[in-house]
Each structure stands twice: as structure tokens, then as C-alpha cells.
Biopython code that builds the backbone (N, CA, C, O; Angstrom):
import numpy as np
from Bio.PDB.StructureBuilder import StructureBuilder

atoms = [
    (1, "UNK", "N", (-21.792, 8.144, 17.042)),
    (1, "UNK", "CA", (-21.313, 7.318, 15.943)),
    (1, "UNK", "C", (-22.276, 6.162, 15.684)),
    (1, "UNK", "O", (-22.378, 5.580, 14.605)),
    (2, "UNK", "N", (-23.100, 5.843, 16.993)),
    (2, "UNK", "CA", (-23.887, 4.177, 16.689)),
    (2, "UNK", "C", (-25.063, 4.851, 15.942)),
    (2, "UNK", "O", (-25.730, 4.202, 15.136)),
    (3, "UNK", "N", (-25.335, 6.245, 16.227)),
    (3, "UNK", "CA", (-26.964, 6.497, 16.016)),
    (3, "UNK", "C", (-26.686, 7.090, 14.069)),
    (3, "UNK", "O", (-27.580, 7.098, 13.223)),
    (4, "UNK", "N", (-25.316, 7.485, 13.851)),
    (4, "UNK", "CA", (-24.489, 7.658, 12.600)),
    (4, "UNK", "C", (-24.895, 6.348, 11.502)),
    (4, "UNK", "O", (-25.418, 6.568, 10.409)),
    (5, "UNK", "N", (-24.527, 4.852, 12.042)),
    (5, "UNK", "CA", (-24.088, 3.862, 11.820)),
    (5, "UNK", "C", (-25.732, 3.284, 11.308)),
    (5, "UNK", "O", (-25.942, 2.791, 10.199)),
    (6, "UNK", "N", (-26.631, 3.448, 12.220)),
    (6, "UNK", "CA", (-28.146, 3.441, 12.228)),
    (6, "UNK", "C", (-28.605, 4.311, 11.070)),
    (6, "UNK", "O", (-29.793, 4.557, 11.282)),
    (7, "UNK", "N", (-28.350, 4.681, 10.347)),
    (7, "UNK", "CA", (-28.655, 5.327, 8.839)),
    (7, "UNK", "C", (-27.801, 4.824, 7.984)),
    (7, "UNK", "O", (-28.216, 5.008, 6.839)),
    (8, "UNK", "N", (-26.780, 4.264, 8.013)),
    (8, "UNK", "CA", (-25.512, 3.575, 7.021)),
    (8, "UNK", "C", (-25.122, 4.817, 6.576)),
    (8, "UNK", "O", (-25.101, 5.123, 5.384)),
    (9, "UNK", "N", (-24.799, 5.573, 7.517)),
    (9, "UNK", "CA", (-23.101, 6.884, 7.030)),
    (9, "UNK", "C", (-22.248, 6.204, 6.989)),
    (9, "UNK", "O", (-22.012, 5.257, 7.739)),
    (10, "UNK", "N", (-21.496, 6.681, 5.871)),
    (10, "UNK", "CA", (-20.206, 5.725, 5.269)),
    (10, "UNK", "C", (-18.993, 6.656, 5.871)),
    (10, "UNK", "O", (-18.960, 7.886, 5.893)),
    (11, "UNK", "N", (-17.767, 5.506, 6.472)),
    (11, "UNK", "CA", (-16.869, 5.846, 6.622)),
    (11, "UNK", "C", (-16.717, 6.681, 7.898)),
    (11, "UNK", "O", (-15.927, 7.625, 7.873)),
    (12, "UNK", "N", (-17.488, 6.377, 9.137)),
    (12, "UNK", "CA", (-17.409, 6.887, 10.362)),
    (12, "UNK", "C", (-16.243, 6.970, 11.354)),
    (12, "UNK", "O", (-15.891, 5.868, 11.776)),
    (13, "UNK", "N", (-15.632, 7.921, 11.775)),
    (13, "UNK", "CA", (-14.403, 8.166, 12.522)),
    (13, "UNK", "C", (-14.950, 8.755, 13.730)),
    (13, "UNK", "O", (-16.131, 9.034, 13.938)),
    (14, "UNK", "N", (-13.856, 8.928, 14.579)),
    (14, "UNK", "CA", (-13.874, 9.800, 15.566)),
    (14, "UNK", "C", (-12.378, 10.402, 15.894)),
    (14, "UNK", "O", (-11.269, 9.875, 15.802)),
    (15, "UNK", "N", (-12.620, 11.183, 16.142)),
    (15, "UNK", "CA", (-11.295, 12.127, 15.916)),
    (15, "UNK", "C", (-10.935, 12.850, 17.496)),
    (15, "UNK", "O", (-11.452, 13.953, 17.673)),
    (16, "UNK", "N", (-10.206, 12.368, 18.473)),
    (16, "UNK", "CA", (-9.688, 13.031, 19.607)),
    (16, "UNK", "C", (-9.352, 14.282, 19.817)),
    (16, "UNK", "O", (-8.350, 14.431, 20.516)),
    (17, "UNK", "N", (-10.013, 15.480, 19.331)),
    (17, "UNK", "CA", (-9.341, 16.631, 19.964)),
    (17, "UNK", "C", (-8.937, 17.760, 20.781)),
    (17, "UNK", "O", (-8.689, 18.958, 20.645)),
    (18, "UNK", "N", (-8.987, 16.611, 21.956)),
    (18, "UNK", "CA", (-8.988, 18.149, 23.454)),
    (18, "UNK", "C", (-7.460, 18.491, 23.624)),
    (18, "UNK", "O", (-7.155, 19.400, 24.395)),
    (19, "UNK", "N", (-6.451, 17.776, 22.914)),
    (19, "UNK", "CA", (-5.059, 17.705, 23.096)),
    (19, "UNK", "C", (-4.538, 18.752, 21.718)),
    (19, "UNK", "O", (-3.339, 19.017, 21.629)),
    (20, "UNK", "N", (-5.641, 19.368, 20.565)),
    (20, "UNK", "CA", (-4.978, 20.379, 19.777)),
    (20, "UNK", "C", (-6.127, 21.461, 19.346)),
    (20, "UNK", "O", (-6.227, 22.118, 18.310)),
    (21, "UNK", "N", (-6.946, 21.415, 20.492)),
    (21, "UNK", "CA", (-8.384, 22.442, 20.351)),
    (21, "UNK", "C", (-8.969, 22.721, 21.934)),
    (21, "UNK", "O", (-9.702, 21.901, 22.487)),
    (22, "UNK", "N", (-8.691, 23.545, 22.353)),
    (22, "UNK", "CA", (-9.694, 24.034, 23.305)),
    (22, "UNK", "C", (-11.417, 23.882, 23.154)),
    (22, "UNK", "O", (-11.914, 23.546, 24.228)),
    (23, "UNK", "N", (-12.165, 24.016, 22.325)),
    (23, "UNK", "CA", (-13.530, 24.373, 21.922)),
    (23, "UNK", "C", (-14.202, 22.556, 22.319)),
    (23, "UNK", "O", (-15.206, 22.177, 22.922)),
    (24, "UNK", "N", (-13.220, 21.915, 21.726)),
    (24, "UNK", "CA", (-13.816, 20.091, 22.116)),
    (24, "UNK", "C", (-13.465, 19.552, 21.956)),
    (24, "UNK", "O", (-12.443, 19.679, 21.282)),
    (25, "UNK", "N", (-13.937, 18.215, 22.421)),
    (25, "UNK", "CA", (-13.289, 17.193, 23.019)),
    (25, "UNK", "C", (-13.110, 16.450, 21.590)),
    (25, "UNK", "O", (-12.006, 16.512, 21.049)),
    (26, "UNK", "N", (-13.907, 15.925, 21.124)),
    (26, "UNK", "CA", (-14.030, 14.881, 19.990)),
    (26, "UNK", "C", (-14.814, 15.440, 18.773)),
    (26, "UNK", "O", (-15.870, 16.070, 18.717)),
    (27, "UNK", "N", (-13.928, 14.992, 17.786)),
    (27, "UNK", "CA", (-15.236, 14.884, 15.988)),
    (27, "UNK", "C", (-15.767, 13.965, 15.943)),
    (27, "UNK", "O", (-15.254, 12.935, 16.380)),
    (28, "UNK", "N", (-16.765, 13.980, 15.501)),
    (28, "UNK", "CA", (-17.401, 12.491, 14.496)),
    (28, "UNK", "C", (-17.603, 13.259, 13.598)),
    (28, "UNK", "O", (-18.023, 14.416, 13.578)),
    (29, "UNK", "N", (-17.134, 12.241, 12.473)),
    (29, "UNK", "CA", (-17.424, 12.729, 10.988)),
    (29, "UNK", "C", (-17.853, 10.899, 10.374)),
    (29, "UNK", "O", (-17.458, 9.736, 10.459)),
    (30, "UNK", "N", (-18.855, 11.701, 9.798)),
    (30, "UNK", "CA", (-19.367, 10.621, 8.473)),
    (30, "UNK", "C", (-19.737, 10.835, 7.304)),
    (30, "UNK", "O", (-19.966, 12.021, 7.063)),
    (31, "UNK", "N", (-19.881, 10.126, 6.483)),
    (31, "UNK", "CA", (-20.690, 11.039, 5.058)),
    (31, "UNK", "C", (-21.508, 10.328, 4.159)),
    (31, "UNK", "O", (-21.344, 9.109, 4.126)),
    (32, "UNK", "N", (-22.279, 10.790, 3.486)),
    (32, "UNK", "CA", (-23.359, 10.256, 3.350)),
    (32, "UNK", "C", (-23.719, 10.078, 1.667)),
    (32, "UNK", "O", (-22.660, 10.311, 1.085)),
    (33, "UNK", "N", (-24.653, 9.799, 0.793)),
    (33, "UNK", "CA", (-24.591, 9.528, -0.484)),
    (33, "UNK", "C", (-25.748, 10.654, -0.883)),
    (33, "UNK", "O", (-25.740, 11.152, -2.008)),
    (34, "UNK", "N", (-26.934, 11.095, 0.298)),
    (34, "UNK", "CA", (-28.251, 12.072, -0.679)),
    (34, "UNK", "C", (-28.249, 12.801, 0.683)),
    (34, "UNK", "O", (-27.877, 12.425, 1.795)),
    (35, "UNK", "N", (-28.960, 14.353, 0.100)),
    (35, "UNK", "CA", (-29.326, 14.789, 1.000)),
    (35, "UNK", "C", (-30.567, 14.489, 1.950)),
    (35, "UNK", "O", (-31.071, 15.254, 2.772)),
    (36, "UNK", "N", (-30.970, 13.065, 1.605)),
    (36, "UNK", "CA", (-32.193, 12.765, 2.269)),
    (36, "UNK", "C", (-31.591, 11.885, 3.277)),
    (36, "UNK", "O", (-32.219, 11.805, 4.332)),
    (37, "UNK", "N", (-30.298, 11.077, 3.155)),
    (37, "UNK", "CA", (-29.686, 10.161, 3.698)),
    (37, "UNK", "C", (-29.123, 11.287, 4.863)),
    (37, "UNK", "O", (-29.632, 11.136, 5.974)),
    (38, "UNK", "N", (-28.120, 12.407, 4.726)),
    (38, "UNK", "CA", (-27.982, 13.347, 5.506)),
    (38, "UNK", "C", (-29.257, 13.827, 6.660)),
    (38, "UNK", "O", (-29.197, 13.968, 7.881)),
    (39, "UNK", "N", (-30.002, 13.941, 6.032)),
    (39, "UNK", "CA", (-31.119, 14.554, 7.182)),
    (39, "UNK", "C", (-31.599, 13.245, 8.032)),
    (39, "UNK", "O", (-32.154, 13.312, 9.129)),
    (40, "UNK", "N", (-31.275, 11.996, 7.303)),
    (40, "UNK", "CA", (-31.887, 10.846, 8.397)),
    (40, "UNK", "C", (-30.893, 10.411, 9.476)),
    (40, "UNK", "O", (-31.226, 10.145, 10.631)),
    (41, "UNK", "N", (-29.856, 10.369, 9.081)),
    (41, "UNK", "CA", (-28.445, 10.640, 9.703)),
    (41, "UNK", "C", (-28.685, 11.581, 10.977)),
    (41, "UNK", "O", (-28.876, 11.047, 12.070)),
    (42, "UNK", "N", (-28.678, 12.932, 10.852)),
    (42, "UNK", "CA", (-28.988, 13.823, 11.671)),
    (42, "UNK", "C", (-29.971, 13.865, 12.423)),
    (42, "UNK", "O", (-29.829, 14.491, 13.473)),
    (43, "UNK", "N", (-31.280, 13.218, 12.139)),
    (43, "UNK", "CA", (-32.407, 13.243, 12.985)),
    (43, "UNK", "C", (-32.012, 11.971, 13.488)),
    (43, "UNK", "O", (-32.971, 11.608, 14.170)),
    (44, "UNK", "N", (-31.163, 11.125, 13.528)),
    (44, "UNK", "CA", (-30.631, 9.934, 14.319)),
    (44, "UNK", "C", (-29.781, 10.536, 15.392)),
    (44, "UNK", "O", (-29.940, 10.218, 16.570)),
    (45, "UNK", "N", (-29.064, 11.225, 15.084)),
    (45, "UNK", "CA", (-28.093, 11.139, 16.216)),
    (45, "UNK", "C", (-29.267, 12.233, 17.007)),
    (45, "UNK", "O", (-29.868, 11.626, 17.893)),
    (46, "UNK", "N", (-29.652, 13.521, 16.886)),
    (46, "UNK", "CA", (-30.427, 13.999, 17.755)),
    (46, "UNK", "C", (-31.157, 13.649, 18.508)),
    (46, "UNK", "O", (-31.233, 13.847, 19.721)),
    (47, "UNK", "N", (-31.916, 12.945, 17.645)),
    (47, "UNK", "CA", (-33.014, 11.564, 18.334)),
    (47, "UNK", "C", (-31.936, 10.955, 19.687)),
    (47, "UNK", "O", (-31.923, 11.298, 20.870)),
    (48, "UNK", "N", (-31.371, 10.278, 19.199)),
    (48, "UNK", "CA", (-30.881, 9.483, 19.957)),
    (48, "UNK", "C", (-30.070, 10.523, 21.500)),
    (48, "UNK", "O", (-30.039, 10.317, 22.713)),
    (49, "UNK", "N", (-29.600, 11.484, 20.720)),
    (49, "UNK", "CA", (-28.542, 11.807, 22.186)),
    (49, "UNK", "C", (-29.779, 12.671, 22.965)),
    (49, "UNK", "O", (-29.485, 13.064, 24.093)),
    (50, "UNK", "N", (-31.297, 13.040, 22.404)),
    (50, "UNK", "CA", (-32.057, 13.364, 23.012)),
    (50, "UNK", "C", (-32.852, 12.754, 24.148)),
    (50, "UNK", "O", (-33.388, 13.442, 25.017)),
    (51, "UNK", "N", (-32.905, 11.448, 24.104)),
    (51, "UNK", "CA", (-33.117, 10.605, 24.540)),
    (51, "UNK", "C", (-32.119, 9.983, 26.134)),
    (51, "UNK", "O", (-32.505, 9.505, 27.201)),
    (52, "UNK", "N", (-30.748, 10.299, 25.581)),
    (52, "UNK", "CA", (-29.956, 10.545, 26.834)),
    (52, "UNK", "C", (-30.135, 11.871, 27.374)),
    (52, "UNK", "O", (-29.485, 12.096, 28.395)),
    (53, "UNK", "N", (-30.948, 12.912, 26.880)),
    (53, "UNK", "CA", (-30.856, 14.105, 27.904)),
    (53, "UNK", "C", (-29.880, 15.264, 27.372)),
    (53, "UNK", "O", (-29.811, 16.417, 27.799)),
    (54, "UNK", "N", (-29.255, 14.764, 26.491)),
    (54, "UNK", "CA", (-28.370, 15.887, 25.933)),
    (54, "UNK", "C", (-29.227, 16.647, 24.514)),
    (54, "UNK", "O", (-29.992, 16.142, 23.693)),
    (55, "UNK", "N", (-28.821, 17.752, 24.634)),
    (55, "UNK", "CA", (-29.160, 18.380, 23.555)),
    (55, "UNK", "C", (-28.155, 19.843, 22.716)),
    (55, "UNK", "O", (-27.820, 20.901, 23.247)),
    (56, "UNK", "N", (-27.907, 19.401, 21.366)),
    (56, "UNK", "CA", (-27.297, 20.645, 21.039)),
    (56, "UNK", "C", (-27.022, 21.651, 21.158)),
    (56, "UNK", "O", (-27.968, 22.358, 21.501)),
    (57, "UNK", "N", (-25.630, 22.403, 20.975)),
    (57, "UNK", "CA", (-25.659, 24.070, 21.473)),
    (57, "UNK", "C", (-26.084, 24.225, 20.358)),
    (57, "UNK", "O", (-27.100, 24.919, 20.366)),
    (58, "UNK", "N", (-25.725, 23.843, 19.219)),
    (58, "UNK", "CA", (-25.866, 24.547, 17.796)),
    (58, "UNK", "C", (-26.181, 23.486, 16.814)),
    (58, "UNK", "O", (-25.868, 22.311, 17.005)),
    (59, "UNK", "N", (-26.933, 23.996, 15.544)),
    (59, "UNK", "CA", (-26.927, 23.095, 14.237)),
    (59, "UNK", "C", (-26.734, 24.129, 13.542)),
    (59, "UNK", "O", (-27.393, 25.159, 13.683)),
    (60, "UNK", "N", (-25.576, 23.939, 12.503)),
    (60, "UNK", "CA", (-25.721, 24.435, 10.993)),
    (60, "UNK", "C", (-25.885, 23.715, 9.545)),
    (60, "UNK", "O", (-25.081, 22.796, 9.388)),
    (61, "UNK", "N", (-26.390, 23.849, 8.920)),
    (61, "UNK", "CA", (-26.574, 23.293, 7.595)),
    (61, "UNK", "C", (-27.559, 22.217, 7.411)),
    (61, "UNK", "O", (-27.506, 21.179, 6.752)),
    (62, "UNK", "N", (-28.700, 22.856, 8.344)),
    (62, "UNK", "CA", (-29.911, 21.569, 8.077)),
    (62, "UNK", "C", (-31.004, 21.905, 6.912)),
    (62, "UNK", "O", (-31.856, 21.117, 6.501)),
    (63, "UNK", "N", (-30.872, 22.753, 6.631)),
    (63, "UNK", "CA", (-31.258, 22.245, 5.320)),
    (63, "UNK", "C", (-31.199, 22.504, 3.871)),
    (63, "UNK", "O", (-31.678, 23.508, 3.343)),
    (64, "UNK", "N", (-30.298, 21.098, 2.957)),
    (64, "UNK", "CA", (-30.454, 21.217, 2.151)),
    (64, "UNK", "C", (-28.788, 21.428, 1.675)),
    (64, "UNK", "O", (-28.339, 21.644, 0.549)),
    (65, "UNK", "N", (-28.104, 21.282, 2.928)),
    (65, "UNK", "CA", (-26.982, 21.921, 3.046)),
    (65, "UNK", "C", (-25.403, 20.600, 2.540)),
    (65, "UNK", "O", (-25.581, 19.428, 2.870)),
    (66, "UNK", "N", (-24.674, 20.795, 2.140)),
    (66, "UNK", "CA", (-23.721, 19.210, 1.576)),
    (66, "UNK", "C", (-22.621, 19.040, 3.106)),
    (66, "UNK", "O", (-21.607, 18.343, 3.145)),
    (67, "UNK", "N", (-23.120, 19.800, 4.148)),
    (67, "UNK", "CA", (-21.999, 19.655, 5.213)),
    (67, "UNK", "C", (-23.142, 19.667, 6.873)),
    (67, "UNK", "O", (-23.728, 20.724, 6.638)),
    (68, "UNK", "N", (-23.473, 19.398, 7.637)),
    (68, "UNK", "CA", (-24.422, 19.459, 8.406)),
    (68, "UNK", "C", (-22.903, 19.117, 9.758)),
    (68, "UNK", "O", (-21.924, 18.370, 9.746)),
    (69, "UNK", "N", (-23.561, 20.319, 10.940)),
    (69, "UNK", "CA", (-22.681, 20.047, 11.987)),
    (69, "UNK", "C", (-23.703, 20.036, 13.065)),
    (69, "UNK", "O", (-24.843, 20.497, 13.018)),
    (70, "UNK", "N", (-23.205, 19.536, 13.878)),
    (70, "UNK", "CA", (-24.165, 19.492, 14.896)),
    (70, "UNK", "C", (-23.297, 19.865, 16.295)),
    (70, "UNK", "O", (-22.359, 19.093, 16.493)),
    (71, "UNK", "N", (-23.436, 20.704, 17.076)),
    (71, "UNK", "CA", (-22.564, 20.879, 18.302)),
    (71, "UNK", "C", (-22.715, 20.615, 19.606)),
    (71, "UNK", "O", (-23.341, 21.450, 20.259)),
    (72, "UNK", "N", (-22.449, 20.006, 19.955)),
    (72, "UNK", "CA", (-22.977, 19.239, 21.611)),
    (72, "UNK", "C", (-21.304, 19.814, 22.756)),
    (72, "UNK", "O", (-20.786, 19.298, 23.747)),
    (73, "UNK", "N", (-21.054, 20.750, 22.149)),
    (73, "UNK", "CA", (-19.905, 20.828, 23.442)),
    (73, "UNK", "C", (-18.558, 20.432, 23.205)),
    (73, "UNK", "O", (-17.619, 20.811, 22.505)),
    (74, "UNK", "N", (-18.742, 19.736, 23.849)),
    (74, "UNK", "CA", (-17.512, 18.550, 23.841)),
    (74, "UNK", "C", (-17.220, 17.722, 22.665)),
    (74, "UNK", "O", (-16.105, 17.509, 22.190)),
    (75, "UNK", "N", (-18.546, 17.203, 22.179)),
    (75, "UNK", "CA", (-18.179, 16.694, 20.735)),
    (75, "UNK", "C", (-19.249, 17.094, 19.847)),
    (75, "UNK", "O", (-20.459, 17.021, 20.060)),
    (76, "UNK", "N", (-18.391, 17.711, 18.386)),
    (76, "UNK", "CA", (-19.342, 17.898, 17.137)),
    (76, "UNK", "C", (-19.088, 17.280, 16.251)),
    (76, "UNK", "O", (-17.964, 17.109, 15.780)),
    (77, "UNK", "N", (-20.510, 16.662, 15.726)),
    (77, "UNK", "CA", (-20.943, 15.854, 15.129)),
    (77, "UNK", "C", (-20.678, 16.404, 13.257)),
    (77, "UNK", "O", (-21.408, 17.292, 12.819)),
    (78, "UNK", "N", (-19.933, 15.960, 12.626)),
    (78, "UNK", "CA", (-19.682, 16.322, 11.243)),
    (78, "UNK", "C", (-20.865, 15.881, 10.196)),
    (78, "UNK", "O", (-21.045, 14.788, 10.733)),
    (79, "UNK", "N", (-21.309, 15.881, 9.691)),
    (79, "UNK", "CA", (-22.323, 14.989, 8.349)),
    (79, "UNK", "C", (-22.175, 15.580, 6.958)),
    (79, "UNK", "O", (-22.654, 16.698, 6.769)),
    (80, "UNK", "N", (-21.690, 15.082, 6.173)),
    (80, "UNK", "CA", (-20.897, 15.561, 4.613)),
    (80, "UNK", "C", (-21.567, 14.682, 4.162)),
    (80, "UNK", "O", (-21.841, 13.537, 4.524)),
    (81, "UNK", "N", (-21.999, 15.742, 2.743)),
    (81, "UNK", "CA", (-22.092, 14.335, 1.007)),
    (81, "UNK", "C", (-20.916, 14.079, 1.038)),
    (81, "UNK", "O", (-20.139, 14.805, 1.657)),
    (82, "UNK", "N", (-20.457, 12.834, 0.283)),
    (82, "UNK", "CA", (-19.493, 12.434, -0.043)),
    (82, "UNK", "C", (-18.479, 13.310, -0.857)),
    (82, "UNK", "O", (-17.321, 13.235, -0.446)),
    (83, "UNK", "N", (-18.701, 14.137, -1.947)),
    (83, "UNK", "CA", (-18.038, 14.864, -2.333)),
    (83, "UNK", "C", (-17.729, 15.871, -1.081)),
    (83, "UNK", "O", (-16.558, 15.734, -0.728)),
    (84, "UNK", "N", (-18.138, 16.434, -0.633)),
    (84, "UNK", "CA", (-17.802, 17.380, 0.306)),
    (84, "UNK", "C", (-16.847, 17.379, 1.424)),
    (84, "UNK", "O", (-16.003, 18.216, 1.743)),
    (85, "UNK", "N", (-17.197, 16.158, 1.990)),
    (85, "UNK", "CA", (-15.999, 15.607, 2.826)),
    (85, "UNK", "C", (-14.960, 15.727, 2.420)),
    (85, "UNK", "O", (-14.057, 16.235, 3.085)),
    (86, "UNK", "N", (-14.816, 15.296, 1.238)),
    (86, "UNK", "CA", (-13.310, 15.116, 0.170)),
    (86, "UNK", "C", (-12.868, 15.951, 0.315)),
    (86, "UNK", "O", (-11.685, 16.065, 0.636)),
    (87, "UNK", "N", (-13.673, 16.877, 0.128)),
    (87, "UNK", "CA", (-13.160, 18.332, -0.519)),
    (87, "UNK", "C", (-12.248, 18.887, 0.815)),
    (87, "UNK", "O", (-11.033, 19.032, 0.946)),
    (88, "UNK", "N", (-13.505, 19.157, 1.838)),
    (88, "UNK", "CA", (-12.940, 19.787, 3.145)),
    (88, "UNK", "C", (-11.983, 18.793, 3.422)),
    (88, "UNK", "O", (-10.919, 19.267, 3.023)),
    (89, "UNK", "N", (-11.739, 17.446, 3.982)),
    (89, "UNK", "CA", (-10.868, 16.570, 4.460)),
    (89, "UNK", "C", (-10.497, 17.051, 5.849)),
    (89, "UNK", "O", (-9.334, 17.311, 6.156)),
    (90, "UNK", "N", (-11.638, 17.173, 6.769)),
    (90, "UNK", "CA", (-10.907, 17.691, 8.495)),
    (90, "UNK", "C", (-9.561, 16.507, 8.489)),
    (90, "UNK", "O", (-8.503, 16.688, 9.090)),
    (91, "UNK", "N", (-9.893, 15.313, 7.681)),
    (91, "UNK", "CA", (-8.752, 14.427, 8.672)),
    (91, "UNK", "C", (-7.526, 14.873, 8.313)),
    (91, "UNK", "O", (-6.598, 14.565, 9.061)),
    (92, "UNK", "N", (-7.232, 15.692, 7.100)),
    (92, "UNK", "CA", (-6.134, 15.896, 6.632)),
    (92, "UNK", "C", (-5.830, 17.258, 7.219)),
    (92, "UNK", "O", (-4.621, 17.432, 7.376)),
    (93, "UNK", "N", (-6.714, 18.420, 7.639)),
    (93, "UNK", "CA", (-6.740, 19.335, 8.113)),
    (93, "UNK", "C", (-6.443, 19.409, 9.868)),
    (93, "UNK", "O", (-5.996, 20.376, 10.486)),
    (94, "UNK", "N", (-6.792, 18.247, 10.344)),
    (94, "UNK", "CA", (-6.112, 18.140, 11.315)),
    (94, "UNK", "C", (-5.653, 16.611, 11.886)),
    (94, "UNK", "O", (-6.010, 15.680, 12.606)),
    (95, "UNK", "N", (-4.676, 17.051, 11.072)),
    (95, "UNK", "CA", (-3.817, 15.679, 10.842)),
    (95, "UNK", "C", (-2.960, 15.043, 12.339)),
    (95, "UNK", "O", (-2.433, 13.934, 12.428)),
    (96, "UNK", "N", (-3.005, 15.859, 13.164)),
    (96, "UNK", "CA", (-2.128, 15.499, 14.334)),
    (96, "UNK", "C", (-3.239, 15.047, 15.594)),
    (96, "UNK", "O", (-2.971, 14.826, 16.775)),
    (97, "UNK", "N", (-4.578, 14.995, 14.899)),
    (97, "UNK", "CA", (-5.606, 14.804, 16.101)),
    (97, "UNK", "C", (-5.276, 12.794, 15.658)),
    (97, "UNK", "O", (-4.909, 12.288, 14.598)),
    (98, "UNK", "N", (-5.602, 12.171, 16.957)),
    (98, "UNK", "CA", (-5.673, 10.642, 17.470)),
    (98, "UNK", "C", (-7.101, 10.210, 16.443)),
    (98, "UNK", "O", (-8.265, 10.580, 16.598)),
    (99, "UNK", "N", (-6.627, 9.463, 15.560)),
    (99, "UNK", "CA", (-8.095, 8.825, 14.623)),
    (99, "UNK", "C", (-8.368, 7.419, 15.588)),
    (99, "UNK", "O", (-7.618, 6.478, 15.847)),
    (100, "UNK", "N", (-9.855, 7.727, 16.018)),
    (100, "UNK", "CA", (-10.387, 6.155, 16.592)),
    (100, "UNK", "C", (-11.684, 5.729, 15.446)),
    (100, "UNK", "O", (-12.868, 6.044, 15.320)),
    (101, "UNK", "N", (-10.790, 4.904, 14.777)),
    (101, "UNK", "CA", (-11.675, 4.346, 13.741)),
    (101, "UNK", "C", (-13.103, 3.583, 14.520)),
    (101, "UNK", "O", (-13.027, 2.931, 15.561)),
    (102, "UNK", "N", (-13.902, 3.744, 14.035)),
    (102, "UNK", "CA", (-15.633, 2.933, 14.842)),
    (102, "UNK", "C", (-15.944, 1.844, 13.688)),
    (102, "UNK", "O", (-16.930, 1.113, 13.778)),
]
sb = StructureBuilder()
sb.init_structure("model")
sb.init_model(0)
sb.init_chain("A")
sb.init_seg("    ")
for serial, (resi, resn, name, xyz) in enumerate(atoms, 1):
    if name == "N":
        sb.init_residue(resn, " ", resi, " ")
    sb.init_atom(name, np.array(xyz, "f"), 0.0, 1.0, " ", f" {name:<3s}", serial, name[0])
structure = sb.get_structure()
């Protein structure tokens, strides 16, 4: 979320869900205004959790893409244009997960 915050993604959450998902622990979702803002976003948090030693199981939607995920396990990393987020709405989609606003 800090390495999120370090590009100015708007509207950063984190979303608790080991209590209504087996697959992981936590979301972060943020979203962003260009797809250039998205890819700086994303090469932030990689950067950064690379740096602690962790590294992704998976990326989808790097490029070019209005939804970018990033999967570390335990927690995946959301990155939406702004329209897109809307659209999908995980928070409304999983409405019974614990929101820890950042």
C-alpha cells in the first residue's frame, strides 16, 4: 500500500480476506487516472517488495491493460483505471471481507 501511495494511487484499501477465501490473506486495491500512472504504480510496489526479498507468483494485465494484479500469495495487489474499478467494485463484490482503510 506505501509503495501504492508512492505513485499517488487514489483511494487505497486493504481488504482482510483469509476469513472468506482460502487462496489469501489480504487485497490491496487502488486506482489510478493513466495507464502510465498504472505501470508506475506497479513497478513501485514490485520494486519495493523486491527489495524485501519477496517476489510474485503471478502478474496479469501489464500491459496496457485497465486492471493490473499482481500475486504475492497471501496478498494480491489490485491496480484499476478509475473507471474500471467502478465497474468491477471487489469492495462491493466482497462485501463481508474487514475494509482497513490506509
Amino acid at each position: 500500500a506505501k509503495a501504492m501511495e508512492e505513485k499517488k494511487a487514489d483511494d487505497i484499501i486493504i481488504m482482510k480476506m483469509n476469513d472468506i477465501m482460502v487462496e489469501t490473506d489480504y487485497f490491496v486495491i487502488g486506482d489510478c487516472s493513466s495507464f502510465t500512472q498504472m505501470r508506475a504504480v506497479s513497478s513501485s510496489v514490485l520494486e519495493g517488495l523486491e527489495q524485501l526479498g519477496v517476489t510474485p507468483r503471478g502478474q496479469e494485465g501489464r500491459n496496457d491493460s485497465q486492471w493490473m494484479l499482481l500475486d504475492y500469495g497471501d496478498v494480491i495487489v489490485h491496480i484499476f483505471l478509475d473507471s474500471e474499478r467502478e465497474y468491477y467494485n471487489l469492495e462491493k463484490l466482497w462485501a463481508d471481507a474487514e475494509k482497513i482503510p490506509f
